[in-house]
C-alpha positions as a Python dict, from the first residue, in 0.01 Angstrom:
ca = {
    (1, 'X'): (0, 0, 0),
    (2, 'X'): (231, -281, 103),
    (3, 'X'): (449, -514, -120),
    (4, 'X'): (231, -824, -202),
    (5, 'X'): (430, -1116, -282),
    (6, 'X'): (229, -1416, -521),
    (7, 'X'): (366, -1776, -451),
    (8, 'X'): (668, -1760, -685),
    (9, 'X'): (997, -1973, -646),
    (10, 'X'): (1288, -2103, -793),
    (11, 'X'): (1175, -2407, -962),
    (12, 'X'): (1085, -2476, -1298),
    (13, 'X'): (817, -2737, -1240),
    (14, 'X'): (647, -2474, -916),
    (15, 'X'): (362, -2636, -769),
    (16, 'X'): (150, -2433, -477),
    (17, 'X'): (405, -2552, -238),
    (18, 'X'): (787, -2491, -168),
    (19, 'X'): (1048, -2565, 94),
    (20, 'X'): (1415, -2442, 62),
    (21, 'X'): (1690, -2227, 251),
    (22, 'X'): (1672, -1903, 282),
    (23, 'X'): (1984, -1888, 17),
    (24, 'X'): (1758, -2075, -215),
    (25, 'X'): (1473, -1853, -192),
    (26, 'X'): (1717, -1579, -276),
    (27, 'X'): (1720, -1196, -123),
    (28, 'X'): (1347, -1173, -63),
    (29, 'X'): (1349, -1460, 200),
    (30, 'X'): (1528, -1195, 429),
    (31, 'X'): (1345, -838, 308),
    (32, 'X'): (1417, -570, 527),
    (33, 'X'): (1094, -345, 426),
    (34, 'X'): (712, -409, 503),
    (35, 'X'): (538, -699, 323),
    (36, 'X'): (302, -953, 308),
    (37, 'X'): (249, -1279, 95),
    (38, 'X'): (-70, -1394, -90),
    (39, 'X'): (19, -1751, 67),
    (40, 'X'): (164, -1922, 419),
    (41, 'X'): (514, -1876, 511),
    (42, 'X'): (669, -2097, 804),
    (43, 'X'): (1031, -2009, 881),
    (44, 'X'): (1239, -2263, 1084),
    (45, 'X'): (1552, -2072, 1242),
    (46, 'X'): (1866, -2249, 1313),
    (47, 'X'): (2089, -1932, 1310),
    (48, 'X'): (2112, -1575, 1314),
    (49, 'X'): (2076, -1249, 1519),
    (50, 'X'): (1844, -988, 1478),
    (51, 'X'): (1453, -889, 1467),
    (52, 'X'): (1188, -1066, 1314),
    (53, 'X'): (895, -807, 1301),
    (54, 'X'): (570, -951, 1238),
    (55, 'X'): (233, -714, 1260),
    (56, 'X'): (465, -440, 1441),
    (57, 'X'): (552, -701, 1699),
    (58, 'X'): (935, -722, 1706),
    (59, 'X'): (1091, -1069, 1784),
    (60, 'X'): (1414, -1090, 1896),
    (61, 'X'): (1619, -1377, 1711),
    (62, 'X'): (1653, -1676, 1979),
    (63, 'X'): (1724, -1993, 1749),
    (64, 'X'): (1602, -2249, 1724),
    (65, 'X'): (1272, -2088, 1665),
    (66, 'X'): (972, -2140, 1428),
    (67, 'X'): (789, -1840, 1305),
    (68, 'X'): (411, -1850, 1139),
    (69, 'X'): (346, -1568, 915),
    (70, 'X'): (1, -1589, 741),
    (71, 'X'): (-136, -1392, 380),
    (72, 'X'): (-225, -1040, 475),
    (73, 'X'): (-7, -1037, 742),
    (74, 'X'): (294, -776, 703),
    (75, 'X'): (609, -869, 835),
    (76, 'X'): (998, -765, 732),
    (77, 'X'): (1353, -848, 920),
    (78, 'X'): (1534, -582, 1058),
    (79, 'X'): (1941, -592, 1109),
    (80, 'X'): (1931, -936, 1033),
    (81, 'X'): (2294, -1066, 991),
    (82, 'X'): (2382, -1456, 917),
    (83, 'X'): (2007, -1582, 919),
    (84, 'X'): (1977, -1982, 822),
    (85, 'X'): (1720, -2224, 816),
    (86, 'X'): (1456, -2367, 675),
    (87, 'X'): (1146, -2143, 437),
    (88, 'X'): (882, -2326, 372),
    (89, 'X'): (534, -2144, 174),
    (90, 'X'): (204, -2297, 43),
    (91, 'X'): (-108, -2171, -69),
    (92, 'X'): (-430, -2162, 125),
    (93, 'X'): (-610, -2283, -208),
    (94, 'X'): (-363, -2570, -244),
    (95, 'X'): (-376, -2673, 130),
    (96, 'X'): (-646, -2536, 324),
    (97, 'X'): (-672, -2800, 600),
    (98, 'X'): (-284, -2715, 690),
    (99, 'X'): (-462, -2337, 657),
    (100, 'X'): (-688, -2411, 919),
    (101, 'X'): (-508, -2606, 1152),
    (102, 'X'): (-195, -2357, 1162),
    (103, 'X'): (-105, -2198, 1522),
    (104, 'X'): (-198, -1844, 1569),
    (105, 'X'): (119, -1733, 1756),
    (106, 'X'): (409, -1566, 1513),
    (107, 'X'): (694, -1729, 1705),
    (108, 'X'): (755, -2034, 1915),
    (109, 'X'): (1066, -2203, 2075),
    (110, 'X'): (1117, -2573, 2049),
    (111, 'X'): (1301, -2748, 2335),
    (112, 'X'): (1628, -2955, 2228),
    (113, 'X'): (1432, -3269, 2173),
    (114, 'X'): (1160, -3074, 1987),
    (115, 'X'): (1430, -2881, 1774),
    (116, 'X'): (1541, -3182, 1650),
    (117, 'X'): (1224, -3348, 1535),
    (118, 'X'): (1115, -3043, 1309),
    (119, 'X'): (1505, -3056, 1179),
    (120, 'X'): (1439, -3389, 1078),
    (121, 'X'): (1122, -3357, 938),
    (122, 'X'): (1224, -3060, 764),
    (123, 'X'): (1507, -3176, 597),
    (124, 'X'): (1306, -3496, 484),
    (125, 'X'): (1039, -3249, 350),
    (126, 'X'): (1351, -3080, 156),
    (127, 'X'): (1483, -3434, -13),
    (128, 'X'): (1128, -3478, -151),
    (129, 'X'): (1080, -3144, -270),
    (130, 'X'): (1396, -3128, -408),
    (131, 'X'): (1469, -3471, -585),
    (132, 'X'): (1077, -3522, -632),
    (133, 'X'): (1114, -3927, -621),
    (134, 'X'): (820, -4121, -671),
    (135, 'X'): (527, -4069, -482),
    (136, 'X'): (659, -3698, -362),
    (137, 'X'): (300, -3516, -485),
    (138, 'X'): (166, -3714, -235),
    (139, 'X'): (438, -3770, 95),
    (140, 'X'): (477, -3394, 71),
    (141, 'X'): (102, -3314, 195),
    (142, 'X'): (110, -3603, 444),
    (143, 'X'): (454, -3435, 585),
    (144, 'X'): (303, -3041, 587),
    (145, 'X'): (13, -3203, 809),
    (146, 'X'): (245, -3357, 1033),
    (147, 'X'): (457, -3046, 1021),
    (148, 'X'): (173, -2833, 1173),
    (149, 'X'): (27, -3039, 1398),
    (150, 'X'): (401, -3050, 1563),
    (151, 'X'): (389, -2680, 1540),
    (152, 'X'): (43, -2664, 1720),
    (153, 'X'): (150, -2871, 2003),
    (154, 'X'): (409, -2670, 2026),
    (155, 'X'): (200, -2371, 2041),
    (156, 'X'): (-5, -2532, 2314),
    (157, 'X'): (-271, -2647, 2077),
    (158, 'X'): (-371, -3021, 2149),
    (159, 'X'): (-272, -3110, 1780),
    (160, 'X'): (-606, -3295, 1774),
    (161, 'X'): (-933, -3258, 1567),
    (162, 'X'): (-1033, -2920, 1611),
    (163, 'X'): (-1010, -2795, 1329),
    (164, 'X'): (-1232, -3095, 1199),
    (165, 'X'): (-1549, -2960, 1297),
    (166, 'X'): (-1799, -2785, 1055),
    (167, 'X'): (-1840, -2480, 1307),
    (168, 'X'): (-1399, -2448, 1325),
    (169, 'X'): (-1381, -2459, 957),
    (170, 'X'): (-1593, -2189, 896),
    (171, 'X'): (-1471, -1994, 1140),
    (172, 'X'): (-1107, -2096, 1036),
    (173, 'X'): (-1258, -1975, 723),
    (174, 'X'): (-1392, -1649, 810),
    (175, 'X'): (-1050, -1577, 988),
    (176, 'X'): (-853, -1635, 675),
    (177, 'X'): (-1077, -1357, 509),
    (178, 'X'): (-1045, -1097, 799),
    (179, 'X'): (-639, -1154, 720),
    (180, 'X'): (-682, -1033, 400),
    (181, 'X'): (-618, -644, 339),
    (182, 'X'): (-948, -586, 167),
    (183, 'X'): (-1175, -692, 379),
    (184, 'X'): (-1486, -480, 156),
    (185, 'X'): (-1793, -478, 340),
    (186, 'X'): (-1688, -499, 705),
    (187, 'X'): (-2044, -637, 813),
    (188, 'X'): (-2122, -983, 960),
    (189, 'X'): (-2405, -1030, 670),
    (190, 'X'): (-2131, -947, 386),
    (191, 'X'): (-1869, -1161, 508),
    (192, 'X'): (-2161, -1450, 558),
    (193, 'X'): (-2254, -1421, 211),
    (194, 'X'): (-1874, -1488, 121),
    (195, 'X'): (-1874, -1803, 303),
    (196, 'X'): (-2224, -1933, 162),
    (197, 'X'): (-2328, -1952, 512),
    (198, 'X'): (-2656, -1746, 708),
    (199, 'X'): (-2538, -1442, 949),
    (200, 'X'): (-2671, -1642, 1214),
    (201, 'X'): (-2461, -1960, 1175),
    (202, 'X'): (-2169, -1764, 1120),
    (203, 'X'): (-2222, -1610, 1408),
    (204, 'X'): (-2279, -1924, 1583),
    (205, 'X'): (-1959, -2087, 1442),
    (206, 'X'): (-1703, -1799, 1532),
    (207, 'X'): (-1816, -1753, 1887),
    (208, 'X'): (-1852, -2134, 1956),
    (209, 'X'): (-1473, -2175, 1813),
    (210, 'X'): (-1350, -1822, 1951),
    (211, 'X'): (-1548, -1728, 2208),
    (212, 'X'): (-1641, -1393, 2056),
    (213, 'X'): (-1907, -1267, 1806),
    (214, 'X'): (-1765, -1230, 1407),
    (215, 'X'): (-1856, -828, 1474),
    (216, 'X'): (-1615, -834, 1722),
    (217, 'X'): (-1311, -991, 1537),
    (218, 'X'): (-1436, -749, 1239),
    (219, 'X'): (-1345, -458, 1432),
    (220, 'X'): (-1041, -633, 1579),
    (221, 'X'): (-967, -671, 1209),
    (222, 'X'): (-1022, -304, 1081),
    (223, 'X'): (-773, -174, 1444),
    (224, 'X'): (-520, -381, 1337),
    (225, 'X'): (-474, -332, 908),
    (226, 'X'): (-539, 91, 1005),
    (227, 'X'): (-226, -1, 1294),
    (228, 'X'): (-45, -159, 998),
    (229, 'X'): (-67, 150, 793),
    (230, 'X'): (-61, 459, 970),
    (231, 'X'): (274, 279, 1151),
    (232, 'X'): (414, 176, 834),
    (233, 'X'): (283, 377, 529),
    (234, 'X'): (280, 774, 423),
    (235, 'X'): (-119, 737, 385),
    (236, 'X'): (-310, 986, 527),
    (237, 'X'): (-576, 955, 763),
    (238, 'X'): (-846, 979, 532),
    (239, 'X'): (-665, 759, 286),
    (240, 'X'): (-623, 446, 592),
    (241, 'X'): (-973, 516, 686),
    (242, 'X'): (-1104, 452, 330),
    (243, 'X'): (-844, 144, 309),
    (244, 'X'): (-1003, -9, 630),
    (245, 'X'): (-1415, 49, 508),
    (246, 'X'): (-1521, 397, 672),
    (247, 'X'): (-1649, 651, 401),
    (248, 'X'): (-1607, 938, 730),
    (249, 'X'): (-1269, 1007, 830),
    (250, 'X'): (-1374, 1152, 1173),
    (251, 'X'): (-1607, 833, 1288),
    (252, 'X'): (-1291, 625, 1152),
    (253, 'X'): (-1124, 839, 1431),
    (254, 'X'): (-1345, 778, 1682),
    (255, 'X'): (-1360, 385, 1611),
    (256, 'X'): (-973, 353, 1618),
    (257, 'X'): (-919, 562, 1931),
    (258, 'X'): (-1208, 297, 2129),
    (259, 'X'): (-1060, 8, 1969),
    (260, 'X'): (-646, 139, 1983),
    (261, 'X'): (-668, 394, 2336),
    (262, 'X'): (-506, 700, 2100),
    (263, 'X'): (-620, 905, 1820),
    (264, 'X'): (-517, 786, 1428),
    (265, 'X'): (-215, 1089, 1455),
    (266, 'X'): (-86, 1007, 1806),
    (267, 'X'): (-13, 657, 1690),
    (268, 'X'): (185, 684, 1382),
    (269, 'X'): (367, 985, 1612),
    (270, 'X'): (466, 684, 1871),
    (271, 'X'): (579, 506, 1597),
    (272, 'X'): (761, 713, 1330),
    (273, 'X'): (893, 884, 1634),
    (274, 'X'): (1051, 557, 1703),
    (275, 'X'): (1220, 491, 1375),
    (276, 'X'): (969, 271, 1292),
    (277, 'X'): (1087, 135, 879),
    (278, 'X'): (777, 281, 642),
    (279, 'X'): (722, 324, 277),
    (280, 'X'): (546, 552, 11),
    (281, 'X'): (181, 501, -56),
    (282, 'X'): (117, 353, -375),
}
């Protein structure tokens, strides 16, 4: 339904990992259409104008500014003109403590002091990537942890050892599946099964590390990918109510219009009205 981008760069050695400029990740680094990645993107900006939108939420181009954009999230830039900085992508298999410990807001601001310390660390991140001197398969983790616990703190995380706990990584974990387009069966039991872990300690996990039950951030789930394609796709309602797990169009209705305030067709009006970018169904 969207464009699904796999982890592939530039390099003829790739490893689940890779840090460039925007020039060096070529054309797709600044797509104008609807996408999302099977992996992590973090975008350092250091120049440009324009709109970042991530999840419908437009972001007006401020640099310097760091932007989070997880898998299964579907972002594209729109009237972009002279965008630089840093891109910088990894896998969730490859990494998944940097996974888990990644802020949850799409874009942050970093004070001049701030600004420069990412610069820094980005550009030594770059060298190693790039030259791959001795040691760089293992300074290059080391410098992605240090990368997002900067970004967390900048976030207004604490940058400490939250994510360290069994109860935050599986519900670090179960968040990483809700990203994903597919979620299949959209019940608590199905996506405990998927973690190896009992309904009840999944539930215990999630609403100790959230505050809310896993039902809850299910639903949240379903509202959101449905948002994602009745704004952005030619599906039809039907189609985007068997894409998000509801066999019945007309409950599907009734579920997004409590969980969204509108019915399914008065949303994508608001936003095709708009001018909103979409594309063809598959």
């Amino acid at each position: 339904m969207f464009p699904r981008h796999e982890l592939e760069v530039p390099d003829p050695a790739p490893l689940a990992f890779a840090i460039g400029s925007f020039d060096w990740f070529g054309p797709m680094a600044r797509a104008a259409f609807p996408h999302r990645h099977a992996f992590h993107e973090i975008v350092y900006l250091t120049r440009g104008t324009g709109t970042h939108v991530v999840d419908l939420e437009a972001h007006p181009l401020r640099p310097p500014q760091l932007f989070v954009v997880r898998p299964g999230q579907v972002h594209h830039w729109q009237d972009a003109d002279g965008v630089d900085g840093w891109v910088l992508v990894f896998t969730d298999d490859a990494y998944p403590d940097a996974a888990r410990t990644l802020p949850a807001p799409a874009a942050l601001r970093p004070g001049p002091a701030q600004a420069r310390r990412f610069e820094a660390l980005l550009a030594t991140m770059t060298e190693e990537y790039h030259l791959r001197p001795d040691g760089f398969a293992e300074v290059l983790p080391a410098l992605l942890h240090v990368l997002v616990l900067q970004a967390r703190r900048l976030g207004g995380a604490d940058g400490g050892s939250r994510g360290s706990t069994a109860a935050a990584r599986i519900a670090a974990d179960f968040g990483r599946l809700l990203a994903r387009p597919a979620l299949g069966d959209p019940t608590v039991r199905a996506f405990a099964a998927r973690l190896g872990v009992s309904p009840g300690h999944l539930t215990e996990a999630v609403k100790a590390s959230t505050g809310e039950p896993p039902g809850r951030l299910i639903r949240r789930a379903q509202a959101l990918e449905a948002r994602r394609l009745l704004a952005r796709t030619t599906l039809t309602v039907a189609q985007v109510a068997r894409a998000v797990g509801f066999a019945d169009p007309a409950y599907f209705c009734r579920f997004f219009r409590r969980e969204v305030g509108v019915t399914p067709g008065r949303y994508r009006g608001m936003h095709h009205d708009s001018g909103a970018a979409s594309i063809d169904r598959d």
